[in-house]
N, CA and C atoms as a LAMMPS dump frame, in Angstrom:
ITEM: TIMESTEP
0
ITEM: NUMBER OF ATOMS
366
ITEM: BOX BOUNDS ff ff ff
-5.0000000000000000e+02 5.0000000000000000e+02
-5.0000000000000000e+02 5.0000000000000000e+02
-5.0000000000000000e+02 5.0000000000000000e+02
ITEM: ATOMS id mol type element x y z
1 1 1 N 17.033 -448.987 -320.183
2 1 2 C 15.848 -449.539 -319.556
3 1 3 C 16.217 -450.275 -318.292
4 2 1 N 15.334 -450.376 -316.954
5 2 2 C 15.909 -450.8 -316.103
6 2 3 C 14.233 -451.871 -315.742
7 3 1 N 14.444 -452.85 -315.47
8 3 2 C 12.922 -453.687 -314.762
9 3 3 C 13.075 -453.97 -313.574
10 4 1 N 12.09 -453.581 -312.827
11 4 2 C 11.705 -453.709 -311.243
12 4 3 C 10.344 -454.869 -311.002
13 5 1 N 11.224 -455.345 -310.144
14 5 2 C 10.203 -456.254 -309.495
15 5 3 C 10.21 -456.389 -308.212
16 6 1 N 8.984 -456.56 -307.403
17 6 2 C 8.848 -456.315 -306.049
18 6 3 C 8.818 -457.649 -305.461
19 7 1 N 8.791 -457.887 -304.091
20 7 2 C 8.092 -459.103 -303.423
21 7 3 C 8.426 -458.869 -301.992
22 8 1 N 7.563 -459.683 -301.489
23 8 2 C 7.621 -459.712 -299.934
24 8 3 C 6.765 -459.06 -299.247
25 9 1 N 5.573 -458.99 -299.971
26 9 2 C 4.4 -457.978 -299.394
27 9 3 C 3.479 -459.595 -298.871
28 10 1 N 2.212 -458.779 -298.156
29 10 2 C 1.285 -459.924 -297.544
30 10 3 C 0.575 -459.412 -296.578
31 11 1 N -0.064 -459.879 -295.568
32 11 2 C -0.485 -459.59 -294.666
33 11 3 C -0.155 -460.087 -293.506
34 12 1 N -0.37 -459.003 -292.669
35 12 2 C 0.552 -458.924 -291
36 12 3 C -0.083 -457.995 -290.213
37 13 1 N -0.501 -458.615 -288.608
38 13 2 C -0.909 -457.603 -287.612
39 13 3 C -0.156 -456.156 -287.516
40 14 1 N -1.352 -455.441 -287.129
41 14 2 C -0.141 -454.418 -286.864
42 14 3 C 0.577 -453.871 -284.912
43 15 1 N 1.9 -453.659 -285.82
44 15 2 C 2.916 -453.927 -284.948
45 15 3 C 3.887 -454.756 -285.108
46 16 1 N 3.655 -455.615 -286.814
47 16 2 C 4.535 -456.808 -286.886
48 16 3 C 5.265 -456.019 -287.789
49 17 1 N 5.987 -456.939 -288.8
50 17 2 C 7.321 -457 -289.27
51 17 3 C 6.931 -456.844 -290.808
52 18 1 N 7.263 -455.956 -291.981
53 18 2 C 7.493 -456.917 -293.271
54 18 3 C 8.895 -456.455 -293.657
55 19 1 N 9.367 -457.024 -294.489
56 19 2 C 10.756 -456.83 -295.279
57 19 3 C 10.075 -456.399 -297.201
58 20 1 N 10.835 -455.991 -297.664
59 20 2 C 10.259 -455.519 -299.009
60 20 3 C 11.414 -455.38 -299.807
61 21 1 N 11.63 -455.925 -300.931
62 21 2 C 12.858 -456.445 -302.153
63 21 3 C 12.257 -455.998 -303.088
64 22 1 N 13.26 -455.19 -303.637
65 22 2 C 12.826 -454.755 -305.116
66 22 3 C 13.868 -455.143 -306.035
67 23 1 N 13.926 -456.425 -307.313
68 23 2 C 15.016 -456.712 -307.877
69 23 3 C 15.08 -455.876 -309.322
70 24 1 N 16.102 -455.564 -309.591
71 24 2 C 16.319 -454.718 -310.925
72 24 3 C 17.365 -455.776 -311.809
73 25 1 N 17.006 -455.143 -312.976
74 25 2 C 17.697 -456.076 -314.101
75 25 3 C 17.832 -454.984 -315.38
76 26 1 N 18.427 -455.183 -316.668
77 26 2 C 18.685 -454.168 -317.047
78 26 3 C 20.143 -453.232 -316.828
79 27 1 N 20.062 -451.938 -317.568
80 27 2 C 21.163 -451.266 -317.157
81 27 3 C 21.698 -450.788 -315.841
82 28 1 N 22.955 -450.566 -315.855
83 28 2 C 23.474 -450.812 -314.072
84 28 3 C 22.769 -450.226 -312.984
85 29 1 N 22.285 -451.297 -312.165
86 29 2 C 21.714 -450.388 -310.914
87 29 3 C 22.289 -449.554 -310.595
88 30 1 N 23.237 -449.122 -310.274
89 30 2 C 23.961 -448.461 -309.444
90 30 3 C 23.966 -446.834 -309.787
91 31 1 N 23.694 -446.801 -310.993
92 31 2 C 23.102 -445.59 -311.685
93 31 3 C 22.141 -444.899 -311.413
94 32 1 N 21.354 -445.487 -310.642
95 32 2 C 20.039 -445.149 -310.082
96 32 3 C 19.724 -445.068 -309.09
97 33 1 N 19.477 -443.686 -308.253
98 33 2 C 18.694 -443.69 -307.119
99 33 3 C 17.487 -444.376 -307.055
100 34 1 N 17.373 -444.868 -305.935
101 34 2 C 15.825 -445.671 -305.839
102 34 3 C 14.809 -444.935 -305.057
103 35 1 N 13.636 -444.953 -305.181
104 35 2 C 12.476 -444.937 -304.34
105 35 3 C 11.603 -446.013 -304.08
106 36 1 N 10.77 -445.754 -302.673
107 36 2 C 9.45 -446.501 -302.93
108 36 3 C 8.328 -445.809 -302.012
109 37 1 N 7.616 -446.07 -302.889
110 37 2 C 6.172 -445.182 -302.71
111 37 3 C 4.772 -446.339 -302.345
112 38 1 N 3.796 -445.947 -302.218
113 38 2 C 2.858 -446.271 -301.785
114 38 3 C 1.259 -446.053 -302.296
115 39 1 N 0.278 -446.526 -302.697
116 39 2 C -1.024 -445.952 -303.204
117 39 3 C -1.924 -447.367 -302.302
118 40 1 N -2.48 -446.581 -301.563
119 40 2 C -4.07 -447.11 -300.623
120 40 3 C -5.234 -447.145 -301.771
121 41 1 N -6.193 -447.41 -301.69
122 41 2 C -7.113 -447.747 -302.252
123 41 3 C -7.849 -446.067 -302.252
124 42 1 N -8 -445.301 -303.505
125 42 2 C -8.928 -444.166 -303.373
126 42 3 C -7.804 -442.608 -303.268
127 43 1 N -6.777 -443.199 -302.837
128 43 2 C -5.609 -442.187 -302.88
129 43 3 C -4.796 -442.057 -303.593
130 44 1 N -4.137 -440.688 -303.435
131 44 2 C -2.994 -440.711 -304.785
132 44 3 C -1.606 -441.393 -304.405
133 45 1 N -0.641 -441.746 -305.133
134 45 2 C 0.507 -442.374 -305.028
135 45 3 C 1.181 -441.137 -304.007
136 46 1 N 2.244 -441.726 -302.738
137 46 2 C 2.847 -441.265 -302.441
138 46 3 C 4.22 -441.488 -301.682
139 47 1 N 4.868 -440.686 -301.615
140 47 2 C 6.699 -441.032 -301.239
141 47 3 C 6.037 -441.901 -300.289
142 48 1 N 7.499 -443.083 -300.104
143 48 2 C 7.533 -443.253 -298.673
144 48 3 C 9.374 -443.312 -298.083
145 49 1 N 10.001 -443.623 -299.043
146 49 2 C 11.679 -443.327 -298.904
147 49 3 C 12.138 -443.322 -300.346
148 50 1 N 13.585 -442.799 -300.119
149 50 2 C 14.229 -442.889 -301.365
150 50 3 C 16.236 -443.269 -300.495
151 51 1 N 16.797 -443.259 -301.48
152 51 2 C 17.875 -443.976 -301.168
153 51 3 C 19.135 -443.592 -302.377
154 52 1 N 19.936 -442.76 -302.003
155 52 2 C 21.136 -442.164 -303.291
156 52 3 C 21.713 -443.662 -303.671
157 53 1 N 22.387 -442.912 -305.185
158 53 2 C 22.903 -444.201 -306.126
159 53 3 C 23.708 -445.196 -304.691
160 54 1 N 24.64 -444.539 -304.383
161 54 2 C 25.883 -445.077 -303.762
162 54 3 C 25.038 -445.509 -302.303
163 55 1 N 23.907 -445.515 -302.153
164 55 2 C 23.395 -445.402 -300.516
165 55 3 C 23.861 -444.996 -299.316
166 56 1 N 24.304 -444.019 -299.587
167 56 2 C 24.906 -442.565 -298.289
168 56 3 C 23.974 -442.347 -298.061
169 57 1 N 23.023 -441.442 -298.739
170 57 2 C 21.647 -440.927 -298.18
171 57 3 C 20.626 -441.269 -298.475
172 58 1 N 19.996 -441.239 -297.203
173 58 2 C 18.385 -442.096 -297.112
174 58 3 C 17.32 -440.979 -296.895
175 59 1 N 16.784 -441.016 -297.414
176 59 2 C 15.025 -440.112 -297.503
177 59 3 C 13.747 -440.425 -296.952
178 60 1 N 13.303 -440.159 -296.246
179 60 2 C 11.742 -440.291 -295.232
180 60 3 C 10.961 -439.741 -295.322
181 61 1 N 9.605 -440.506 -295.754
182 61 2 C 8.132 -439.494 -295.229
183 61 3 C 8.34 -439.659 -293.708
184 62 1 N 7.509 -438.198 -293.333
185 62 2 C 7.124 -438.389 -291.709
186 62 3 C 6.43 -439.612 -291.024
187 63 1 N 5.728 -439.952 -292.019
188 63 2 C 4.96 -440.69 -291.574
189 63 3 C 5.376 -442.07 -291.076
190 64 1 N 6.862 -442.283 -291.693
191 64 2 C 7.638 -443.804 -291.626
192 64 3 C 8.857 -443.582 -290.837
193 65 1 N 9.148 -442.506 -290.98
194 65 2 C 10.871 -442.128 -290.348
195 65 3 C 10.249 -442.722 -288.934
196 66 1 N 11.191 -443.66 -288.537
197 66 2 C 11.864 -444.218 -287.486
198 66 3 C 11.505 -445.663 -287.277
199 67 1 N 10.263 -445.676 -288.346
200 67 2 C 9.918 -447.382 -288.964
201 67 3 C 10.081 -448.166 -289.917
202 68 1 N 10.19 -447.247 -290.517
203 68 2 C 10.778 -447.929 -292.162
204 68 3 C 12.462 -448.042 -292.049
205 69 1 N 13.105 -448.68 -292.557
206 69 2 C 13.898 -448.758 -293.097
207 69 3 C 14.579 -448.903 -294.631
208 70 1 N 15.188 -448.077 -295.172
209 70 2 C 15.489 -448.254 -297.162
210 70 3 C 16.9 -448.591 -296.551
211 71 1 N 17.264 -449.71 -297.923
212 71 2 C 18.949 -450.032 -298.272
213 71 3 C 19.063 -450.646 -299.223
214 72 1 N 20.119 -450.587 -299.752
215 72 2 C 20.346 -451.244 -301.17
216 72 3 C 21.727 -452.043 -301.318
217 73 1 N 21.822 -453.206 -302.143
218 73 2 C 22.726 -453.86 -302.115
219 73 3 C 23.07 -454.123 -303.908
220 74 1 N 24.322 -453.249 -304.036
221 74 2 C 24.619 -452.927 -305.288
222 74 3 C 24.996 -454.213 -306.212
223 75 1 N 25.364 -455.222 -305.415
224 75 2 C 26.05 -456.264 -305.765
225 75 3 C 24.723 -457.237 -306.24
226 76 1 N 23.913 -457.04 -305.598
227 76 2 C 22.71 -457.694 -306.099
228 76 3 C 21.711 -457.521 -306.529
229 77 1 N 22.38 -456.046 -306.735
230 77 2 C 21.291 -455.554 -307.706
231 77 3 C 19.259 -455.225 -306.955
232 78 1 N 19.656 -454.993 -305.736
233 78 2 C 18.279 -454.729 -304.487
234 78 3 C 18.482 -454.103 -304.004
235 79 1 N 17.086 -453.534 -303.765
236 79 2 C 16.502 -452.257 -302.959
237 79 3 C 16.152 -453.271 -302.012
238 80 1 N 15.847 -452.566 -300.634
239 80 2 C 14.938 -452.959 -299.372
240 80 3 C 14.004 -451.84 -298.973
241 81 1 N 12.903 -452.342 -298.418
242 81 2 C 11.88 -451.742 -297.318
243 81 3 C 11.784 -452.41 -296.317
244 82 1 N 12.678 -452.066 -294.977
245 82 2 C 12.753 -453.041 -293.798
246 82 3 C 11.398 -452.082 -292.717
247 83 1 N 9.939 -453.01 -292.731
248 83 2 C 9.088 -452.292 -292.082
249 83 3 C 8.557 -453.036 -291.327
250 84 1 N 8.994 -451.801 -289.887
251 84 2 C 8.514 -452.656 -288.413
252 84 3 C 7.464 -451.415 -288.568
253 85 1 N 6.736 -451.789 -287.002
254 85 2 C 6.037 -451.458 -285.898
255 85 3 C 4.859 -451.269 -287.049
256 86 1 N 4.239 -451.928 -287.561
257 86 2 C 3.377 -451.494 -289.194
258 86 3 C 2.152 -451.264 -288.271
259 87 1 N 1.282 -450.232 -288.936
260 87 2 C -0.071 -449.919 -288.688
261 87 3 C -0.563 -450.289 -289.631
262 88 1 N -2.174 -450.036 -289.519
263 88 2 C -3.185 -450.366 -290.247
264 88 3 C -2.858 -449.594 -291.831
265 89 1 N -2.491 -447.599 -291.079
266 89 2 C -2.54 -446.914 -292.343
267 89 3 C -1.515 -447.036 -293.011
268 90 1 N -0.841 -448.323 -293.004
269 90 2 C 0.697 -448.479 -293.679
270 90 3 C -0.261 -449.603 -295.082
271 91 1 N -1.336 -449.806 -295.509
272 91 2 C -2.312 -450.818 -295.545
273 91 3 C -1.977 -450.277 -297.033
274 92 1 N -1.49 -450.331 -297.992
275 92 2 C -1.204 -449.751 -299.408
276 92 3 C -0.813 -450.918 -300.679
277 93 1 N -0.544 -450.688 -301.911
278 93 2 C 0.505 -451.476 -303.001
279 93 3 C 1.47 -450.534 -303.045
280 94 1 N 2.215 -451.155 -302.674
281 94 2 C 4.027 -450.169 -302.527
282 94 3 C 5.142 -450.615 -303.88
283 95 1 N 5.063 -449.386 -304.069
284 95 2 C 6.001 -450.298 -305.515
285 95 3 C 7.274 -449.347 -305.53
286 96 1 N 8.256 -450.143 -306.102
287 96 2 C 9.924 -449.11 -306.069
288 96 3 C 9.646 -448.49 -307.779
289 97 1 N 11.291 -447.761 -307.752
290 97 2 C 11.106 -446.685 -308.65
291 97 3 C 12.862 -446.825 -308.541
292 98 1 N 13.095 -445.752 -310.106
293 98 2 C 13.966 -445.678 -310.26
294 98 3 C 14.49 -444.503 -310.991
295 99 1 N 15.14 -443.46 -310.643
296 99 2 C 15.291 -442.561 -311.555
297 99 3 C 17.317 -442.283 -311.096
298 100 1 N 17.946 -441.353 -312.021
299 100 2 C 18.9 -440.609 -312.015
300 100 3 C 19.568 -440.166 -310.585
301 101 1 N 18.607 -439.153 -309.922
302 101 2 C 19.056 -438.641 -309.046
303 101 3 C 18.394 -438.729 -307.974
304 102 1 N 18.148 -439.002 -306.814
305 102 2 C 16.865 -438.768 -305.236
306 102 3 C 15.946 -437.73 -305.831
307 103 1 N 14.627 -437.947 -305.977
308 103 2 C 13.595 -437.154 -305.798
309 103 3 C 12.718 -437.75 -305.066
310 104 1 N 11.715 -436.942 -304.695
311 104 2 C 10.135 -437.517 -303.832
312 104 3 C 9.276 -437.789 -304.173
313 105 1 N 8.999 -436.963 -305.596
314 105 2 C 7.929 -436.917 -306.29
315 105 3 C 7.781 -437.706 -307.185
316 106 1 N 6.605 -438.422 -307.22
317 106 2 C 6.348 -440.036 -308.33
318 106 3 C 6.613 -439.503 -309.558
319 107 1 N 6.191 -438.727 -310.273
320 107 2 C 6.047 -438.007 -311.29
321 107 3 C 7.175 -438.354 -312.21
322 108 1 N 8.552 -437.793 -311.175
323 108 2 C 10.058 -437.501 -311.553
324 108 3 C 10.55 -439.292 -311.842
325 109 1 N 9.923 -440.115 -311.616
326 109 2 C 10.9 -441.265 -311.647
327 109 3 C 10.543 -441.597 -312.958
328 110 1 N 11.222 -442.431 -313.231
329 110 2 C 11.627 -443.121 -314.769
330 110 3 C 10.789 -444.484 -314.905
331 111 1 N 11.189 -445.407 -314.468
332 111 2 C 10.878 -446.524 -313.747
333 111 3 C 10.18 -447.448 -312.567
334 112 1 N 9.178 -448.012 -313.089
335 112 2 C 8.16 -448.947 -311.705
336 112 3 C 8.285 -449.978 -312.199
337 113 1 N 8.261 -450.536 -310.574
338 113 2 C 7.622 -452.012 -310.882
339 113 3 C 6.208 -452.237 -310.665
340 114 1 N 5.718 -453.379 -310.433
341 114 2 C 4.205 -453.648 -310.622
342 114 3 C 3.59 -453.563 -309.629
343 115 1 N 4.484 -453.457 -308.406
344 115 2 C 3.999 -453.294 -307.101
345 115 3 C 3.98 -454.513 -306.194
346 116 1 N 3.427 -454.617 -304.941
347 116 2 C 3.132 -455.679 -304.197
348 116 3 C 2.446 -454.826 -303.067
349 117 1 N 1.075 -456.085 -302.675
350 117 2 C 0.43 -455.446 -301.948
351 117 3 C 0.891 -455.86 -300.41
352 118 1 N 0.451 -455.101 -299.195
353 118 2 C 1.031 -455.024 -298.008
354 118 3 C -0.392 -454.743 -297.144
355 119 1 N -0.677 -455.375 -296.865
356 119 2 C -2.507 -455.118 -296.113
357 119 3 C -1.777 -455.561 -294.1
358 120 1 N -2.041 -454.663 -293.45
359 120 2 C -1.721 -454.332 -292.087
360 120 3 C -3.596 -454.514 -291.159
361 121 1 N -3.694 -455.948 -290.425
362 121 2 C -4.824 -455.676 -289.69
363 121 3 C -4.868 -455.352 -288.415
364 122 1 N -5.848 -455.185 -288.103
365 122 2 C -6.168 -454.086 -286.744
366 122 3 C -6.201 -455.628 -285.627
């Protein structure tokens, strides 16, 4: 069993800054590729990065690649979502994930946390 917890969500113009921590507890992080995904109000859950056990490789929706940032710090057991230049439609509850190997698809993960919301105004 692995528990995720999020924080660092809130509200921010867009164009500003958030940072996003996901802490795990439980069996070894390091075992686990991470994701984090996204659900807007009325929509279905969807990717927004993922990040291999060892964090060599990093994964992007189109929609974030070159704004988002994913990283993980094994030692402490955290994920990151480092998110600049934020728009409105970045406006979601973003929650991490945890499964075995990198996938995209929510479906495939094992593990959520409860989320945190991230509201971007115009």
């Amino acid at each position: 069993q692995v528990q995720l917890v999020e924080s660092g969500g809130g509200l921010v113009q867009a164009g500003g800054s958030l940072r996003l921590s996901c802490a795990a507890s439980g069996r070894t992080f390091s075992s686990y590729a991470m994701g984090w995904f996204r659900q807007a109000p009325g929509k279905e859950r969807e990717f927004v990065a993922a990040i291999s056990r060892g964090g060599t490789s990093t994964y992007y929706a189109d929609s974030v690649n070159g704004r988002f940032t994913i990283s993980r710090d094994n030692a402490k057991n955290t994920v990151y979502l480092q998110m600049n230049s934020l728009k409105p439609e970045d406006t979601a509850v973003y929650y991490c994930a945890a499964r075995v190997s990198v996938m995209t698809t929510p479906v495939a993960y094992d593990y959520w946390g409860q989320g945190t919301q991230v509201t971007v105004s115009s």
